[in-house]
C-alpha positions as CSV (number, residue, x, y, z in Angstrom):
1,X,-12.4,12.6,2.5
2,X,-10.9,15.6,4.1
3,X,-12.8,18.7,3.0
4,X,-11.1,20.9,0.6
5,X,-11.6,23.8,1.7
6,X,-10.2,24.5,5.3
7,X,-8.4,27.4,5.5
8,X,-9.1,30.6,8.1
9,X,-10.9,32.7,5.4
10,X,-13.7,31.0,4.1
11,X,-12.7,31.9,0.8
12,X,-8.8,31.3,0.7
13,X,-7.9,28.0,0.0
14,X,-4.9,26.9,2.0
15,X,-2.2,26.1,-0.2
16,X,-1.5,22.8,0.9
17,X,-4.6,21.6,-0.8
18,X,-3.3,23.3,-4.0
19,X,-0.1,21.7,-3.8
20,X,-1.8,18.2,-2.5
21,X,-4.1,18.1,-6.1
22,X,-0.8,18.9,-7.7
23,X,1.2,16.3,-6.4
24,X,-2.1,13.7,-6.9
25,X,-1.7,14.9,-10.6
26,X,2.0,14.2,-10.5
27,X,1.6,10.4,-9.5
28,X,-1.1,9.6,-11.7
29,X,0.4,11.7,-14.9
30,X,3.6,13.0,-14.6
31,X,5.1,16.2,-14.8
32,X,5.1,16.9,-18.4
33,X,1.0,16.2,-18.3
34,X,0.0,18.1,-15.4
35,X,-1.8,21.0,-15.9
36,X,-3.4,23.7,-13.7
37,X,-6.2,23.2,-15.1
38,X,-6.2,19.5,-13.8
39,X,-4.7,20.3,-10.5
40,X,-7.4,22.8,-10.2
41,X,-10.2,20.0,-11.0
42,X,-8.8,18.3,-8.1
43,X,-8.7,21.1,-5.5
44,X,-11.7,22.0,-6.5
45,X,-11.4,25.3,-6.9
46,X,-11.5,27.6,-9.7
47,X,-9.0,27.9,-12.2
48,X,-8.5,31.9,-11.1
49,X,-7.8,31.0,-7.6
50,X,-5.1,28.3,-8.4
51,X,-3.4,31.2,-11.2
52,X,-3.5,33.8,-8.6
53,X,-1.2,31.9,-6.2
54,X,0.3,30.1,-8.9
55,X,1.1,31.5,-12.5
56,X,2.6,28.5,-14.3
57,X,3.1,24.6,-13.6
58,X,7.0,25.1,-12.6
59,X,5.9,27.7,-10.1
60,X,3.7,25.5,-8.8
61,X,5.8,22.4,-8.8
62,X,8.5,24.2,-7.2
63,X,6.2,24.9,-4.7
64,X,5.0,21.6,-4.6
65,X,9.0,19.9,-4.2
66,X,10.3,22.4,-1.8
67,X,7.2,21.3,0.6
68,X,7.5,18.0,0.1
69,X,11.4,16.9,0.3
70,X,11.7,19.9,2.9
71,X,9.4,18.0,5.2
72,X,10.9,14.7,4.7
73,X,14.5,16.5,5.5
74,X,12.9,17.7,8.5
75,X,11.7,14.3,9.3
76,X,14.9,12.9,9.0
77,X,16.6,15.4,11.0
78,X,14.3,15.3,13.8
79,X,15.3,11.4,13.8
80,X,18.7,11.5,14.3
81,X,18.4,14.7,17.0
82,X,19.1,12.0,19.7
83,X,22.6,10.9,18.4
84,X,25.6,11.2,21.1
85,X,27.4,13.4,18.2
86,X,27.0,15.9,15.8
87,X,29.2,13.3,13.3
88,X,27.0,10.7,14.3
89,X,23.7,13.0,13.2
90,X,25.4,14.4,10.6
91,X,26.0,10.6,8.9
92,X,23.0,9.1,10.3
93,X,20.7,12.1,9.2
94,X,22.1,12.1,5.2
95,X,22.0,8.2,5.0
96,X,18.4,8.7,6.3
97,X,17.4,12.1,3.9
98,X,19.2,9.8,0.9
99,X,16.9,6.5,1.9
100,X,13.6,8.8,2.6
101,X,14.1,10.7,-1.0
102,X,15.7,8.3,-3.4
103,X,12.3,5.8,-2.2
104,X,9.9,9.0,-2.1
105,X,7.0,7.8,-4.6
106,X,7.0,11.7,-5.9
107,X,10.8,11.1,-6.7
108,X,10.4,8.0,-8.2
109,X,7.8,9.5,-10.5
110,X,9.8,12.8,-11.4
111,X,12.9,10.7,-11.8
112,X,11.3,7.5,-13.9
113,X,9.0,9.7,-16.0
114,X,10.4,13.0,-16.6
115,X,14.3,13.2,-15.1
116,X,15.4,15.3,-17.5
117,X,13.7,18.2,-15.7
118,X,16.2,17.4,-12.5
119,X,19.0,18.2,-14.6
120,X,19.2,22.1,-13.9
121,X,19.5,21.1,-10.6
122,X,22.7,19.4,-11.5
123,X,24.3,21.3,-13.8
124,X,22.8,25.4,-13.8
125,X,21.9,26.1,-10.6
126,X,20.7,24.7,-6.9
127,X,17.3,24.6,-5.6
128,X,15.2,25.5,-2.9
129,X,15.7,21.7,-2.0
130,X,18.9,21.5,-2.2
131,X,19.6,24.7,-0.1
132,X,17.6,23.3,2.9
133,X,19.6,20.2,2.4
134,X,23.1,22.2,2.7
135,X,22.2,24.0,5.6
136,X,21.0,20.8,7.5
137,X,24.8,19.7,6.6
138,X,26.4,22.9,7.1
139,X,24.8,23.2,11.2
140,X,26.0,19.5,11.9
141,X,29.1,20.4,10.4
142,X,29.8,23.2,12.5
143,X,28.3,21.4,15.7
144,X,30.8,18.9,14.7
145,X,33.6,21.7,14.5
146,X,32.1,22.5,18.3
147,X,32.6,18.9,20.1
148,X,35.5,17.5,17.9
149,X,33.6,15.1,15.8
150,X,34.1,16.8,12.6
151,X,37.4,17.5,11.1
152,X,37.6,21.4,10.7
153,X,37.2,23.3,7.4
154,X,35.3,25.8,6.1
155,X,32.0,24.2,6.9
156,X,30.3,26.0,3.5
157,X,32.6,24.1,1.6
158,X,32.3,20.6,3.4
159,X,28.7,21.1,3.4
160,X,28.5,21.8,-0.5
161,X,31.1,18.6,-1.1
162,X,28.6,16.7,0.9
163,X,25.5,18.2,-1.0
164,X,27.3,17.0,-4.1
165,X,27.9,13.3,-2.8
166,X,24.5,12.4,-1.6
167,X,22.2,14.1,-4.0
168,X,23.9,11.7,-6.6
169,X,22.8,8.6,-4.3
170,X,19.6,10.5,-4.5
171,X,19.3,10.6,-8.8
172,X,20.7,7.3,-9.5
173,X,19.7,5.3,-7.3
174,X,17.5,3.3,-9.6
175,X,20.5,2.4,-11.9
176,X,22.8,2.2,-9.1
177,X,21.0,-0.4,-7.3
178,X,20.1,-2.7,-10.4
179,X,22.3,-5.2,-9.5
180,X,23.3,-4.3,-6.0
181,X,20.7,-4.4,-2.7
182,X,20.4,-0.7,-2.0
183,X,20.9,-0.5,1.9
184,X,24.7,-2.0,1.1
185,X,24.8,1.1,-1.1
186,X,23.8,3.3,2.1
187,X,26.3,1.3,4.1
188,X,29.2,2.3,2.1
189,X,27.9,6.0,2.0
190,X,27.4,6.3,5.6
191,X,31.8,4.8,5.3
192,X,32.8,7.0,3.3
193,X,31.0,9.9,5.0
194,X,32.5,8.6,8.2
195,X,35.8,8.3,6.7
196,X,35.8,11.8,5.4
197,X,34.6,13.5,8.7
198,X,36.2,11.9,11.0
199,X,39.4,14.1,12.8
């Protein structure tokens, strides 16, 4: 096991083992169960350290989301960086970030446990999550603008019309795919992305 403690101060903690303990306590829990005291159990650290960088469980989890689905963004955009277009990445790269997310066992155990705590990100306000996603959109949409791939408009617009589309492939995908085989679903988005970019 990978010590705990491996940071450049001997005495900070890195926060990447704070927010790994948290997410540990996410899959085995839930979010409504997690507490800091658990997550700080399982850092192993002391309760102080953990309320010093983080004051409260949504802090925390914010923390702990915006790590977790930014890396998988960033993932996803590195593996479509080869693509002969900025359309092509742009498609490619969502279908991807959609597949990645909607399958991520974190997401699986936010949405299947406690879902109703997504729904400020769908109806009050958008996330840290949600903003990286728009400005992966928003650069390939203006990249697109650059070669002719993309059909011109204001690219903060397009982006946020995009945001809108896949996140929902993102929370329902469980329902939507009941009776359906999911990667038929991603088909017709990557369609009606193409279909809706294209010049």
């Amino acid at each position: 096991m990978t010590s705990k403690r491996h940071s450049n101060a001997p005495t900070r903690v890195a926060d990447d083992v704070l927010l790994d303990a948290a997410r540990d306590c996410v899959l085995a829990t839930g979010v409504r169960r997690t507490t800091l005291t658990d997550v700080a159990r399982r850092a192993e650290v002391s309760r102080m350290t953990l309320y010093r960088r983080f004051p409260d469980v949504r802090s925390l989890l914010a923390a702990l989301m915006t790590r977790e689905f930014g890396q998988a963004l960033a993932r996803t955009q590195d593996s479509v960086a080869d693509r002969p277009s900025a359309r092509d990445r742009l498609v490619s790269g969502a279908v991807a970030g959609v597949r990645a997310i909607a399958n991520d066992p974190l997401m699986r155990t936010v949405l299947d446990r406690d879902g109703e705590l997504v729904l400020p990100y769908v109806v009050s306000r958008l996330g840290s999550t949600q903003q990286i996603a728009e400005r992966f959109l928003r650069a390939q949409l203006e990249a697109g603008h650059a070669d002719g791939t993309v059909r011109r408009a204001d690219p903060l617009v397009q982006a946020r019309a995009l945001l809108l589309v896949v996140q929902s492939f993102v929370l329902s995908h469980i329902p939507a795919t009941a009776d359906l085989d999911p990667e038929d679903l991603l088909a017709e988005l990557a369609h009606l992305l193409e279909t809706a970019l294209r010049p």
